[in-house]
C-alpha positions in Angstrom: 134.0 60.4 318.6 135.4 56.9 317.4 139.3 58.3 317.5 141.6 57.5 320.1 143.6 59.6 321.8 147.4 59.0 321.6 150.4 60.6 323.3 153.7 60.6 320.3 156.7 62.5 320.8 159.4 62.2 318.6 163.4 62.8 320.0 164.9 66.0 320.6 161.4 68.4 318.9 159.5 68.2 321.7 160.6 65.5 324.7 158.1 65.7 327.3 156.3 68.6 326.2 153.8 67.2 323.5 150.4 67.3 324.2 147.9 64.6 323.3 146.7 64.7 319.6 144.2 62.3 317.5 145.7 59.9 315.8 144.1 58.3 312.7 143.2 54.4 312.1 147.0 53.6 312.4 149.4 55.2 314.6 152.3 55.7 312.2 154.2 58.9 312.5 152.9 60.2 309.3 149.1 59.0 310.6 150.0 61.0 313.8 151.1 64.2 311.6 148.5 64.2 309.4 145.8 63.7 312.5 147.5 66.9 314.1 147.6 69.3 311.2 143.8 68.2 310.5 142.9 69.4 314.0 144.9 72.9 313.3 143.0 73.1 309.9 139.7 72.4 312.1 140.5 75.3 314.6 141.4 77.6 311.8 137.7 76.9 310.2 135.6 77.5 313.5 135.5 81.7 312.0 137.2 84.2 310.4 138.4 85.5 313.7 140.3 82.2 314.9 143.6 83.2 316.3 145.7 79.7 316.1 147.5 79.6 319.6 151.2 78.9 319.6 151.6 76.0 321.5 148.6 74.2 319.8 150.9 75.3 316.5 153.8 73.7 318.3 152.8 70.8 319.1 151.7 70.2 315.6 154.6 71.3 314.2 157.2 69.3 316.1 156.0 66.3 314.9 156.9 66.8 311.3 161.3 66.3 312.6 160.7 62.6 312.4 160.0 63.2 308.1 163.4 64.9 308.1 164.9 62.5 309.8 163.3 59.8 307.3 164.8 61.5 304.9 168.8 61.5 306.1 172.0 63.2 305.6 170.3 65.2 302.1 168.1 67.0 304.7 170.2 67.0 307.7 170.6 70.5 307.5 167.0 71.6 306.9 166.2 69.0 310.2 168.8 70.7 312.4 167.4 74.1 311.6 163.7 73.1 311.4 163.8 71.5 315.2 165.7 74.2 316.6 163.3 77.1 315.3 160.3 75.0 316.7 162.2 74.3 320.6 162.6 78.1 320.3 158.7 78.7 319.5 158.3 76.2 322.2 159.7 78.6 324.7 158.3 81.5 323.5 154.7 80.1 323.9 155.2 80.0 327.6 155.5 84.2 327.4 152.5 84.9 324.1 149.5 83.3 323.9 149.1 83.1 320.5 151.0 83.5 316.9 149.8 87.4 316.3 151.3 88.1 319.2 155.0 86.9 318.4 154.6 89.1 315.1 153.0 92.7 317.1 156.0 92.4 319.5 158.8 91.7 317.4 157.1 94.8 315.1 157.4 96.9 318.1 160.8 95.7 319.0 161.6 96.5 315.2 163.8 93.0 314.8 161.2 91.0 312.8 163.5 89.6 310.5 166.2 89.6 313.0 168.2 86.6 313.5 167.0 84.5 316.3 163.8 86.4 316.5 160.1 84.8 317.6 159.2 86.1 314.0 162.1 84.0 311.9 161.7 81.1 313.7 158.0 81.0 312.7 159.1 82.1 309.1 161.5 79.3 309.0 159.1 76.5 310.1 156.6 77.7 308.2 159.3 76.7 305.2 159.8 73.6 306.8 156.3 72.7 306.6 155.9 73.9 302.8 158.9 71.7 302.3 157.5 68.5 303.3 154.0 69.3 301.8 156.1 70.1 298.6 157.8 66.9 298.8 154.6 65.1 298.9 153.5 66.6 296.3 156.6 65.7 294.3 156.7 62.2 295.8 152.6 61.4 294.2 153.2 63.6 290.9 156.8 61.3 289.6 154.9 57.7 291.4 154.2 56.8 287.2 155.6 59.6 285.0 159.1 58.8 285.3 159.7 55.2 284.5 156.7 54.3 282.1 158.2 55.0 278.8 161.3 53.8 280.2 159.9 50.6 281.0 158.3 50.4 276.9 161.6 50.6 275.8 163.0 48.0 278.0 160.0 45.4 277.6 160.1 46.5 273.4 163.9 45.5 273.4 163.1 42.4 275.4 161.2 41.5 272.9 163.5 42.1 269.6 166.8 42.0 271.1 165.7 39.2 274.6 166.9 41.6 277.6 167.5 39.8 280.8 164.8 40.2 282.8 167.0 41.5 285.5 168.0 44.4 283.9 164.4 45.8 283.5 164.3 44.7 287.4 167.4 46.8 287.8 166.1 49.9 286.0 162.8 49.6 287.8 164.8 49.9 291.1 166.7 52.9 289.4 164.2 54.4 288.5 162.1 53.9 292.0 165.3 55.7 293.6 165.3 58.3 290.6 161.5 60.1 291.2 162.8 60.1 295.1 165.6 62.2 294.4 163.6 64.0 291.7 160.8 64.8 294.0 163.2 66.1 296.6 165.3 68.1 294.7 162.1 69.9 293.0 160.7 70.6 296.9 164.2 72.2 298.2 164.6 74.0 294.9 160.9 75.9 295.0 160.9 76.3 298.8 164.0 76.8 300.4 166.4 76.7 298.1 166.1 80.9 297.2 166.5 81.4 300.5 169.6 79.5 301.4 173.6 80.4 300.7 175.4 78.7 297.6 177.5 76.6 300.3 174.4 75.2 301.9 172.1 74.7 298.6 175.5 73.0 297.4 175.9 70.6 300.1 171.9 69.3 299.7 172.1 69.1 296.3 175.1 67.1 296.7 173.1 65.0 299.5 170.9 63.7 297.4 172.5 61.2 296.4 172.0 59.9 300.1 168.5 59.6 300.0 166.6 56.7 300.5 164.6 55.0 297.9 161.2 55.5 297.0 160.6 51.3 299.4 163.2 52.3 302.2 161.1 55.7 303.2 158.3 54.2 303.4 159.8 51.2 305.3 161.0 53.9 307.9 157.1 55.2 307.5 155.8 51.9 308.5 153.8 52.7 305.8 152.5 51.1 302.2 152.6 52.6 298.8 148.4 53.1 298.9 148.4 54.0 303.0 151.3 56.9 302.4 149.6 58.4 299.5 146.5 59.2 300.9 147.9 60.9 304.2 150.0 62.6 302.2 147.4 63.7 300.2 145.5 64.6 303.5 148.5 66.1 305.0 148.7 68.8 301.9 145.2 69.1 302.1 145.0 70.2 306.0 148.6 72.1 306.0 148.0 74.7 302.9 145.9 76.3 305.0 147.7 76.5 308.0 150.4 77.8 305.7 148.2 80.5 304.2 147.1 81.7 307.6 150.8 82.2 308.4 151.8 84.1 305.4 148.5 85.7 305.9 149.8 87.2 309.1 152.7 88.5 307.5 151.0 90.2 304.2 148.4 92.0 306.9 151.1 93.7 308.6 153.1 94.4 305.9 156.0 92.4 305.8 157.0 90.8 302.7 157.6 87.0 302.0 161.0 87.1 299.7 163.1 85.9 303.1 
């Protein structure tokens, strides 16, 4: 084994209750994330018969707050709620073992989809980790496609018509901000956004104007252009399944997904 071993916790998700987890080559949050969900995808592999256990889930999960953080006031809301449902799950992992559990009781108890319950809390951060893997997947997909005929049009009318050089820096910059803010607003819209009121999918579409740029997040990362996209391509890679298996446990029992 030629990984370290590293201790992160990150603010109010999980202060003094994180367990150890591998870290990659670098120990950047998103390295740390993306070295935890692998693990998870690794446990989920040993057979068909793997039940995840909730506080290894847990411990994963709550280190996935410090992206919403990165991201500011556009998903403030999503962080507030996203960090509360996970302390919750912290708490409940000290009464059930493992995430089947949380679903047979709250079936018995017959509040499943009950406000508050051990059952919505892990519905809603399963969300939360669609919603970044989403964004990623946003974030890689509009790197080139948005500003390269953009950028022909602006280098053509240099040419005929002698643009300043500044203003295809400026619209470079624009557009750098733009496929943030595109990215973003795609991942809310396809994951959370049919689940949320009009007054809250109004007030983040609204924040996205607040967003960083495309060079600020991944300042806040400590991370470069080629170092963020591949653990972001490793972090979709290792949390689809995870996801699956959660929806997985669901479907089996019955319960529907449209909430």
């Amino acid at each position: 084994m030629n990984q370290d071993l590293v201790e992160y916790s990150f603010g109010d998700a999980r202060r003094g209750v994180l367990s150890t987890t591998r870290r990659t080559t670098m120990s950047t949050p998103l390295g740390v994330i993306v070295g935890a969900f692998e693990e998870l995808e690794k446990l989920l592999n040993c057979g068909s018969n793997s039940e995840l256990r909730l506080d290894t889930f847990c411990d994963a999960s709550s280190l996935v707050s410090v992206l919403f953080s990165s991201l500011g006031l556009a998903f403030k809301f999503a962080e507030l709620e996203y960090v509360s449902k996970v302390k919750n799950l912290v708490q409940a992992s000290k009464t059930y073992e493992t995430l089947h559990e949380i679903l047979d009781r709250d079936i018995a108890n017959g509040n499943v989809k009950t406000s508050g319950s051990n059952s919505r809390n892990l519905r809603r951060v399963r969300q939360g980790l669609d919603l970044i893997r989403a964004l990623f997947e946003q974030f890689l997909a509009t790197k080139y496609a948005q500003p390269l005929d953009d950028y022909l049009l602006l280098l053509f009318a240099a040419i005929i018509k002698h643009v300043k050089c500044s203003m295809i820096y400026k619209c470079a910059y624009h557009d750098s901000d733009y496929s943030l803010k595109e990215a973003a607003s795609t991942a809310y819209t396809q994951v959370c956004a049919p689940y949320h009121s009009w007054t809250v999918r109004t007030a983040v579409y609204a924040g996205m104007c607040t967003l960083p740029s495309r060079d600020q997040l991944l300042l806040r990362l400590n991370e470069t252009d080629k170092s963020a996209e591949k653990k972001m391509k490793r972090y979709i890679d290792a949390s689809v399944p995870v996801i699956q298996y959660i929806d997985k446990l669901y479907i089996s029992r019955n319960i529907n997904l449209d909430w």
